[in-house]
N, CA and C of each residue as an Amber inpcrd file, in Angstrom:
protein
   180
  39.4900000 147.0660000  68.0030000  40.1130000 148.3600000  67.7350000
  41.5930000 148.2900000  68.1000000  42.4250000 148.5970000  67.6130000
  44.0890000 148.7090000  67.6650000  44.0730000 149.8300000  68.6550000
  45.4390000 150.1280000  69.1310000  45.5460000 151.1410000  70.2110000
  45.7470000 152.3760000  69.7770000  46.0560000 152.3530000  68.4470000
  46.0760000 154.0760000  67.3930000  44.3180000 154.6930000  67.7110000
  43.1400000 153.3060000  66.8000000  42.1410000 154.0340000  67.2180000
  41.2820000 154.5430000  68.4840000  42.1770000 153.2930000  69.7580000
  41.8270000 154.0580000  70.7740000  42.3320000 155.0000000  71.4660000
  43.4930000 155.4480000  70.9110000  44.0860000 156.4830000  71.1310000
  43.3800000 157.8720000  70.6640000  42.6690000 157.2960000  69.5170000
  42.2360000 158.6160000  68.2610000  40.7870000 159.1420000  68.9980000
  40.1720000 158.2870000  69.3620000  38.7220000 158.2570000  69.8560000
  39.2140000 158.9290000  71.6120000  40.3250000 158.5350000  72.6280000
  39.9570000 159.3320000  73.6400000  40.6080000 160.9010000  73.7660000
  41.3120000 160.8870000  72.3190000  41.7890000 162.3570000  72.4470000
  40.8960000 163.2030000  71.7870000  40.0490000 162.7560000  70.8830000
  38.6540000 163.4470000  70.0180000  38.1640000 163.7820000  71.6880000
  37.5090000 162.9260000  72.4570000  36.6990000 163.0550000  73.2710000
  37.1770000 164.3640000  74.5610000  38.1510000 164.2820000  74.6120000
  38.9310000 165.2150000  75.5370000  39.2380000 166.4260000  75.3960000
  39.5520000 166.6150000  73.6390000  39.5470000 167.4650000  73.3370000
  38.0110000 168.3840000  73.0800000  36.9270000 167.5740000  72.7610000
  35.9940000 168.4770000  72.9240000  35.1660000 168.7330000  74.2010000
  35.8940000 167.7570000  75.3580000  35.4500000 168.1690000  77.1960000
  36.8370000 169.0590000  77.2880000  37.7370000 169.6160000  76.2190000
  38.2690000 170.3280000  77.3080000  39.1940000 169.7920000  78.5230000
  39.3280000 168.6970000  78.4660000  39.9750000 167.9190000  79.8760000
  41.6180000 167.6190000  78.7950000  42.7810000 167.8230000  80.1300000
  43.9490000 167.1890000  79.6740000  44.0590000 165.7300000  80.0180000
  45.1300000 164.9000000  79.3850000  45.0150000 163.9230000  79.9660000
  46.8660000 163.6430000  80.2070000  47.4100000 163.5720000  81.0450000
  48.6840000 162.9880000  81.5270000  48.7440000 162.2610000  80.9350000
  50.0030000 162.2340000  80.3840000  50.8440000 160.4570000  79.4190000
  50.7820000 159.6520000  80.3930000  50.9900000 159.7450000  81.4710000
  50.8220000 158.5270000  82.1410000  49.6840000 157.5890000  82.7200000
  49.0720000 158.0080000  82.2340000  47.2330000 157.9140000  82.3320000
  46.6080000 157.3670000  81.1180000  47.4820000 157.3880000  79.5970000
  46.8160000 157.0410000  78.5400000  46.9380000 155.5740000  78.7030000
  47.4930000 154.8740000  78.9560000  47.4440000 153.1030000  78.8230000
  46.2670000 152.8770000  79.4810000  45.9940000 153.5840000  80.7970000
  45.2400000 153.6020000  81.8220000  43.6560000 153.5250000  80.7030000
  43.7090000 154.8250000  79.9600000  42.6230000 155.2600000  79.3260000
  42.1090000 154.0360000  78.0630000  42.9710000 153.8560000  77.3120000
  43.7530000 152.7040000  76.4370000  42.4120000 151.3910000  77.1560000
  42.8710000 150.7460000  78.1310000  42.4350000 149.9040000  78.9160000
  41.0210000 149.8450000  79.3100000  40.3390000 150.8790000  79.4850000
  39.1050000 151.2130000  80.2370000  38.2250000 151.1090000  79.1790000
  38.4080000 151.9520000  78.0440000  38.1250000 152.1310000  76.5790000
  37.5350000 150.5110000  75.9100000  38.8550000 149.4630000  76.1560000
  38.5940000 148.4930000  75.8060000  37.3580000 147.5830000  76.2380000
  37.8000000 147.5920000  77.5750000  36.6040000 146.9930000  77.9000000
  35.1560000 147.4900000  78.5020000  35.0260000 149.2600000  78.2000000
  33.9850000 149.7000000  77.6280000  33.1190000 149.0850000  76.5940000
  34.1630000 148.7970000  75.3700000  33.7330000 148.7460000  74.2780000
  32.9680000 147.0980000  74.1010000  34.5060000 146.3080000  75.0140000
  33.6260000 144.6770000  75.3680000  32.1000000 144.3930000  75.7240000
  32.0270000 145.5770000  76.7370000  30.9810000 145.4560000  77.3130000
  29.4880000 145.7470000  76.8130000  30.2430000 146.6120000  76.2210000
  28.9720000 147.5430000  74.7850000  28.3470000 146.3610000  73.9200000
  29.4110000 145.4340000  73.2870000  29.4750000 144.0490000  72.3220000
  28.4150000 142.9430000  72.7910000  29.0530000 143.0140000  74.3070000
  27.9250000 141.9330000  74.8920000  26.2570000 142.2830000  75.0300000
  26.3990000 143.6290000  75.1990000  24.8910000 144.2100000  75.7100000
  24.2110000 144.2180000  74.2820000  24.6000000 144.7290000  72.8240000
  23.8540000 144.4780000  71.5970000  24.3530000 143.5300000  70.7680000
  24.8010000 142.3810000  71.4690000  24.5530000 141.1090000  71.1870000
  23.5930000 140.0530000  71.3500000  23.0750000 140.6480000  72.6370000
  22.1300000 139.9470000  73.1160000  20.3270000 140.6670000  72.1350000
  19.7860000 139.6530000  71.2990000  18.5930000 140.1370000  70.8880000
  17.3390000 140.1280000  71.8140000  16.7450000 140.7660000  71.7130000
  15.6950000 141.0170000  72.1120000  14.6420000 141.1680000  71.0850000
  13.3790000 140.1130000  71.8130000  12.3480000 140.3250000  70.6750000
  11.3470000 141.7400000  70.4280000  10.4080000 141.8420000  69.5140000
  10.1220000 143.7100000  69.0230000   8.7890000 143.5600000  70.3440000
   8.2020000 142.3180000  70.7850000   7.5780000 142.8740000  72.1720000
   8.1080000 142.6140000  73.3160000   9.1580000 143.0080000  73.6120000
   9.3730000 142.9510000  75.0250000   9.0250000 144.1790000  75.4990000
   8.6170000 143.7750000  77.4100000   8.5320000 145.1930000  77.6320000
   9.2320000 145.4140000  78.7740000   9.2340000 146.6780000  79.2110000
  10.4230000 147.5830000  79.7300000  10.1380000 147.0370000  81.0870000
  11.2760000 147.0770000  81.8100000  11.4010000 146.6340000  83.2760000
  10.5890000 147.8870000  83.9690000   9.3790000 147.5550000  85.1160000
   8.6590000 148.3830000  85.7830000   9.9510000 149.3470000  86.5940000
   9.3200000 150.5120000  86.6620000  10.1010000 151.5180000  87.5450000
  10.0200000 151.8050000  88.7490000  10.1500000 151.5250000  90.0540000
  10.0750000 152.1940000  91.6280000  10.8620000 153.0180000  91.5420000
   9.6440000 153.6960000  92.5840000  10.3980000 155.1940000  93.3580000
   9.9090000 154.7720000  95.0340000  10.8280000 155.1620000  95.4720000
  10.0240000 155.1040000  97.2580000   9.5150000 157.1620000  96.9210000
């Protein structure tokens, strides 16, 4: 993504929370965004076969 569309995507998002965001905070935002998105890439990159099953749940 270029920095226009991550620009475009955290002001959509802000604008419908309602939240301002300081100019001096957008590179900040810019940045986080990115490697959100890295991270997103790696996680449905990885396949998984149609039976796996779900990691058991604890509670104390």
């Amino acid at each position: 993504m270029t920095d226009a569309d991550l620009d475009a995507f955290a002001a959509t998002g802000l604008r419908l929370l309602g939240l301002p965001l300081p100019p001096e905070w957008q590179a900040s935002v810019r940045a986080n965004l990115r490697v959100s998105f890295a991270m997103a890439a790696l996680v449905t990159a990885f396949a998984l076969p149609d039976d796996a099953e779900q990691a058991p749940v604890f509670t104390a």
